[in-house]
N, C-alpha and C positions, 0 to 999 in steps of 0.2 A: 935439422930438427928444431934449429932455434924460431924458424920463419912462422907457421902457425902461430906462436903464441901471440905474438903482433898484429898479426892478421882477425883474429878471435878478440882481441881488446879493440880494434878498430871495429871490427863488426857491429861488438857488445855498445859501441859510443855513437856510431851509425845510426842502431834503434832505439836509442835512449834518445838524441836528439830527432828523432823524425818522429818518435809519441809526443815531444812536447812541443815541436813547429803543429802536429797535429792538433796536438789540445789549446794552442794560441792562435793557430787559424778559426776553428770555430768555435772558439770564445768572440773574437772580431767580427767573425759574422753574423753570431745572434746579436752582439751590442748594435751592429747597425741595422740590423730588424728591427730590433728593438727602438733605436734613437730614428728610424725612418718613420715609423708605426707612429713614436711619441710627436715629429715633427706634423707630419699627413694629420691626424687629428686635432692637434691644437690650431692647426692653422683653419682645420674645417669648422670647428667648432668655435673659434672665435668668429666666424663670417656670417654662419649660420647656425641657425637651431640643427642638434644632432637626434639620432636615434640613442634610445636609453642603452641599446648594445653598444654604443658607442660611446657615450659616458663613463659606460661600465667598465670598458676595455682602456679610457685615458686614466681613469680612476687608479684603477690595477697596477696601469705601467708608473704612477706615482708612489699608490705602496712601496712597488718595490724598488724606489729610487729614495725611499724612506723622505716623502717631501706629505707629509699626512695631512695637513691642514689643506693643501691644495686638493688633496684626494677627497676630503670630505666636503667642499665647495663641490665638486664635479660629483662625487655618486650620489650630494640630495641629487640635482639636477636629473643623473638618470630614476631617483625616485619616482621626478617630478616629469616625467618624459611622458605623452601621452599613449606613446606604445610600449609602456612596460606592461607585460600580462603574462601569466602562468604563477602560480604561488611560488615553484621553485628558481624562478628567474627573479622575483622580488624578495625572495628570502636570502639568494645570491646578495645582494647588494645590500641588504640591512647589515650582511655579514661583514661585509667588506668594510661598511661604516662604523660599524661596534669596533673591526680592526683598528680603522685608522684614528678611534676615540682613544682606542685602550695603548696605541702606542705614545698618543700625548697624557696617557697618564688621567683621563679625564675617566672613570668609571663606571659612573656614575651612568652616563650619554651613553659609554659602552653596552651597557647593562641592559639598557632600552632598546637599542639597537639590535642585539643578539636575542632578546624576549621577542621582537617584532619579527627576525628571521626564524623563530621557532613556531610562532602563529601561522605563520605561512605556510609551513614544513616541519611538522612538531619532532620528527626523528631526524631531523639535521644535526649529524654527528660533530662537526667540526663547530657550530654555531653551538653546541651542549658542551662540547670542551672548552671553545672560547670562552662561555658564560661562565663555567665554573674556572677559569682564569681569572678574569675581571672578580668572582666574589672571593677568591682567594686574595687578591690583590686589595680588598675592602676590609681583607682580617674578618668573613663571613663566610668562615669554616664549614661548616653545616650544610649551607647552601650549595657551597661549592661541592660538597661531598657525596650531596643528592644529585647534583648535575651528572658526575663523574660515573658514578653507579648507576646514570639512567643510557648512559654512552655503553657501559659495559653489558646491559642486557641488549643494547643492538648489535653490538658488534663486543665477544669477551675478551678478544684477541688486542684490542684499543690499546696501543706502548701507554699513548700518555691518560689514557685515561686510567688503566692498571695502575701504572707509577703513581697518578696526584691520588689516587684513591687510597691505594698503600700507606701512603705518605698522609692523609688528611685522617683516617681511619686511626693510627697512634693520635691525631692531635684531639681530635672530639670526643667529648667524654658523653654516651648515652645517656640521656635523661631518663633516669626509670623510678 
């Protein structure tokens, strides 16, 4: 009767380490999608001129390698690409560069950048939270508080735009 119990603790150690050989094989794998994608395009794009989808996409994989000043050299360029077209595919990338502004802290550039992806695509929910980011990051309460409230009649359900609006809503005091 003593044998099971043994057998059940090796089991239980069994699928504990085979979920996390699981979860570090493809973590490995997307890293080298990811660092093959990042190598394939630098190399292409240093040779030649790229397509603005292709700026777009070295742009992104800098984001998220948090290297932002590099990011925002590459998505002007996909700005600057001659086959950038559709308002939602250039409000993409305004966004992305209002991102990589607002993570060096610059706001100001952010601010422009998140206004230019709203021109584009004026119900761009993420590019309306971002902005009211960046104006809460300026100490321009108000602004941001109208962003937040303009995210919540597209979408009411919006975590962070409920939350900052909650949250900004105590700090503004109505001018009446």
């Amino acid at each position: 009767m003593d044998t099971p119990l043994p057998i059940l603790y090796l089991l239980i150690l069994l699928v504990l380490l085979s979920g996390a050989a699981w979860f570090i094989f493809r973590q490995i794998f997307k890293t080298r999608k990811v660092e093959s994608t990042l190598s394939r395009l630098q190399k292409k794009l240093r040779d030649e001129k790229g397509t603005s989808q292709e700026y777009y996409e070295l742009g992104c994989i800098y984001l998220d390698k948090k290297l932002f000043s590099q990011a925002v050299v590459i998505l002007q360029k996909a700005l600057k690409a001659p086959d950038l077209e559709g308002e939602e595919n250039i409000a993409l990338v305004y966004n992305a560069l209002g991102y990589a502004y607002a993570a060096q802290e610059q706001y100001d550039l952010a601010i422009r950048q998140y206004k230019e992806a709203l021109k584009n695509k004026p119900q761009y929910v993420t590019a309306l939270n971002n902005l009211g980011f960046a104006y809460e990051r300026k100490k321009l309460m108000a602004p941001a508080l109208e962003c937040y409230e303009e995210v919540l009649l597209s979408e009411p359900d919006n975590p962070t735009a409920k939350k900052r609006a909650q949250s900004l809503r105590r700090q503004v005091v109505p001018s009446t």
